[in-house]
Every structure is written in structure tokens, then in C-alpha cells.
TIKOL-174051 format. One record per residue (C-alpha): x, y, z. Coordinates in nm, 3 decimals. Each point is the difference from the previous one (the first is absolute). Example, Ala and Ser with C-alpha at 12.3 -4.5 7.8 and 13.67 -1.06 7.14 Angstrom:
<vexmars>
       px       py       pz
    1.230   -0.450    0.780
    0.137    0.344   -0.066
</vexmars>
This chain:
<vexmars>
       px       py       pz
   -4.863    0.810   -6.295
   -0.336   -0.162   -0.115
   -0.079    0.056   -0.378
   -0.385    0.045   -0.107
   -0.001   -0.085   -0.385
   -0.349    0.183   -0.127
   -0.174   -0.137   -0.281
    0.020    0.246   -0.276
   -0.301   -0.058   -0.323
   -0.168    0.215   -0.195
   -0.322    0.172    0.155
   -0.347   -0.005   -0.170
   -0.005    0.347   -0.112
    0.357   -0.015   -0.170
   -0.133   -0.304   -0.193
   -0.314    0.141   -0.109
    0.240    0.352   -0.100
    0.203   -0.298   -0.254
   -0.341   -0.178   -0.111
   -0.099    0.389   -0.107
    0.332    0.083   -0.172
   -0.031   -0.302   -0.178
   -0.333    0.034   -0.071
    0.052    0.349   -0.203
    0.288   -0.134   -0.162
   -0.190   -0.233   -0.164
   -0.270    0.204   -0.113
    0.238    0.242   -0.130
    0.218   -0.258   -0.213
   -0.256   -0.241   -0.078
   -0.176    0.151   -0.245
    0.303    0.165   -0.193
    0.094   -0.375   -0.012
   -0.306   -0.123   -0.185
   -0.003    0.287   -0.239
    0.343   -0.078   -0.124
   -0.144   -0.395   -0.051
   -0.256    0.130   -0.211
    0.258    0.255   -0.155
    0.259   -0.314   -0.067
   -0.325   -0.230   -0.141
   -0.080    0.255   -0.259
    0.322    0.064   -0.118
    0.060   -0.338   -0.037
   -0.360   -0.083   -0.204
    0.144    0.344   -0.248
    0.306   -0.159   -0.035
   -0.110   -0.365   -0.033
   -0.257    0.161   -0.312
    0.305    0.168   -0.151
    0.167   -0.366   -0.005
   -0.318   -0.169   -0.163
   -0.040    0.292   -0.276
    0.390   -0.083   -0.082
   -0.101   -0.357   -0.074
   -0.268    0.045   -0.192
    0.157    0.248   -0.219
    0.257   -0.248   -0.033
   -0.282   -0.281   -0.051
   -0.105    0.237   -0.256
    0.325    0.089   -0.194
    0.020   -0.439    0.015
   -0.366   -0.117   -0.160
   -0.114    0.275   -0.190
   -0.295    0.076    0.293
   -0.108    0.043    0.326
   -0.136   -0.271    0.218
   -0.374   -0.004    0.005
   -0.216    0.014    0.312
   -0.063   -0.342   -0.030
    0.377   -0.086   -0.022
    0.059    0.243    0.277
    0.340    0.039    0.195
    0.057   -0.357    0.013
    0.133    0.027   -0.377
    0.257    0.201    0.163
    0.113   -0.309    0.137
   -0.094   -0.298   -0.227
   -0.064    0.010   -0.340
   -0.378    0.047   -0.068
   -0.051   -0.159   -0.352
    0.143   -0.225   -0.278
   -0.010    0.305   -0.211
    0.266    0.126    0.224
    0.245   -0.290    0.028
    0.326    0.149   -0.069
   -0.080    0.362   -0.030
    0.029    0.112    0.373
    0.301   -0.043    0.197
   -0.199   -0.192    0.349
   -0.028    0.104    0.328
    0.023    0.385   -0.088
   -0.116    0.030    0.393
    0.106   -0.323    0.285
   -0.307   -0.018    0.136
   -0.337    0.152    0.011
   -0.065    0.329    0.142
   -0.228    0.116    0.240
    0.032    0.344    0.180
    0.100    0.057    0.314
   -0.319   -0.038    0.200
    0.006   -0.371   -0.191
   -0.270    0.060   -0.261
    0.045   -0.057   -0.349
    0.062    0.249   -0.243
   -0.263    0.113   -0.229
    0.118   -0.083   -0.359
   -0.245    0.056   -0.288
    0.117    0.039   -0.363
   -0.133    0.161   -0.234
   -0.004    0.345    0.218
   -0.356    0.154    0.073
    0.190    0.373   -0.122
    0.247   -0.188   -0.240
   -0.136   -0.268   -0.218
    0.401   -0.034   -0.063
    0.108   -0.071    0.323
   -0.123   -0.105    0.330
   -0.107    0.075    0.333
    0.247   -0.067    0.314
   -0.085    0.058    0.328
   -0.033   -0.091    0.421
   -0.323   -0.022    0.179
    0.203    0.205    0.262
   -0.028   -0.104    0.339
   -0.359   -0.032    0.083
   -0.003   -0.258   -0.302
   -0.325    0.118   -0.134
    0.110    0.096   -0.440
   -0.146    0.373   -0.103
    0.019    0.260    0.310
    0.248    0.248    0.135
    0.290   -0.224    0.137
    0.064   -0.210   -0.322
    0.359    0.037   -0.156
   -0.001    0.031   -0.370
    0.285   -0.040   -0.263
    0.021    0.366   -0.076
   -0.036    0.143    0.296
    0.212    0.072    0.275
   -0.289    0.051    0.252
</vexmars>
């Protein structure tokens, strides 16, 4: 009895039907995917302003005052001044934020609508301060 072993493989069209499947898979679950990135960065940069307005009401409550936009964030984590030197309680943040697209956050004090407190907010992710995308401290947009 003679045995003929046949070659068995996959033929063009039934890799080109997988290359297709595939193919609408991704497009299907790709961009729910990047949505929920942008989703997760934004709730993050809310979140991460939520932390910084603790500390500087806590700054606050310490010295008697805001920083100044000069002073900036970075007297969140160092004191700024002589004047200061034992008053605050330093670092009221570990290190210096910057939202989650990596820019800085915009910090000026006093506030354009409050002369008594300040302004907080992200660029958003196009990084460009005053349009539609920025994140501000009181809002949950």
C-alpha cells in the first residue's frame, strides 16, 4: 500500500478572506481605543487641577496669600521668598505639574474675574492657551 502525503496550506483567497476580517476589526476597535486615551488624558488633567487647587488653598491657609504669577507653581514646591521662611509647610506638591499632553499649566494670580484669587488652567491638548479644548479649574468640560 503506497501512501501519497499531500501538502495541505492555506490558499490565496482564504488569506486575503483573514487580511479582510482583520482589516475591519481594526477599523472598528481602533478608534473606540483612541477616544478612551483622550477620555483617560482629560480626566487625568481635571483631576491633576483639583490636586493643585488643594495645595494652594493649603499654601494659602500657610502664608497669608496666594503665589503670584511670577512665583508661579514652583512655590508649590520650594519656598518662593525670605518673607516666607517658616510660614509654609514645603513641597505642598512633589514635583511640578504639567497636564497630560506634557504642557505646563497655566497659573496666573491675581485672577482676571477675581482680583482675590487666581486663574488655573490646561492648554488642553492642542497646547495652544484660550480656545475650546482648554481645561479650566471650575469647569468640568
Amino acid at each position: 500500500m503506497i501512501r501519497r502525503h499531500t501538502r495541505r496550506a492555506f490558499t490565496l483567497i482564504e488569506l486575503l478572506l483573514v487580511l479582510v476580517i482583520l482589516a475591519v476589526l481594526a477599523a472598528v476597535v481602533v478608534p473606540r481605543l483612541t477616544g478612551r486615551v483622550e477620555t483617560a488624558r482629560r480626566g487625568g488633567t481635571i483631576s491633576d487641577i483639583s490636586n493643585i487647587k488643594t495645595a494652594l488653598g493649603i499654601f494659602e491657609t500657610d502664608c497669608g496669600r496666594f503665589p503670584t504669577t511670577e512665583e508661579g507653581l514652583a512655590a508649590l514646591m520650594q519656598c518662593p521668598s525670605a518673607d516666607l521662611q517658616g510660614k509654609g509647610h514645603w513641597p505642598y506638591l512633589e514635583k511640578f505639574p504639567t497636564d497630560k499632553w506634557g504642557h505646563d499649566y497655566i497659573y496666573i494670580c491675581p485672577g482676571t474675574d477675581d482680583p482675590t484669587s487666581y486663574d488655573l488652567s490646561s492648554a488642553g491638548p492642542n497646547g495652544v492657551p484660550g480656545d475650546e479644548d482648554d481645561i479650566l479649574k471650575n469647569t468640568e468640560n
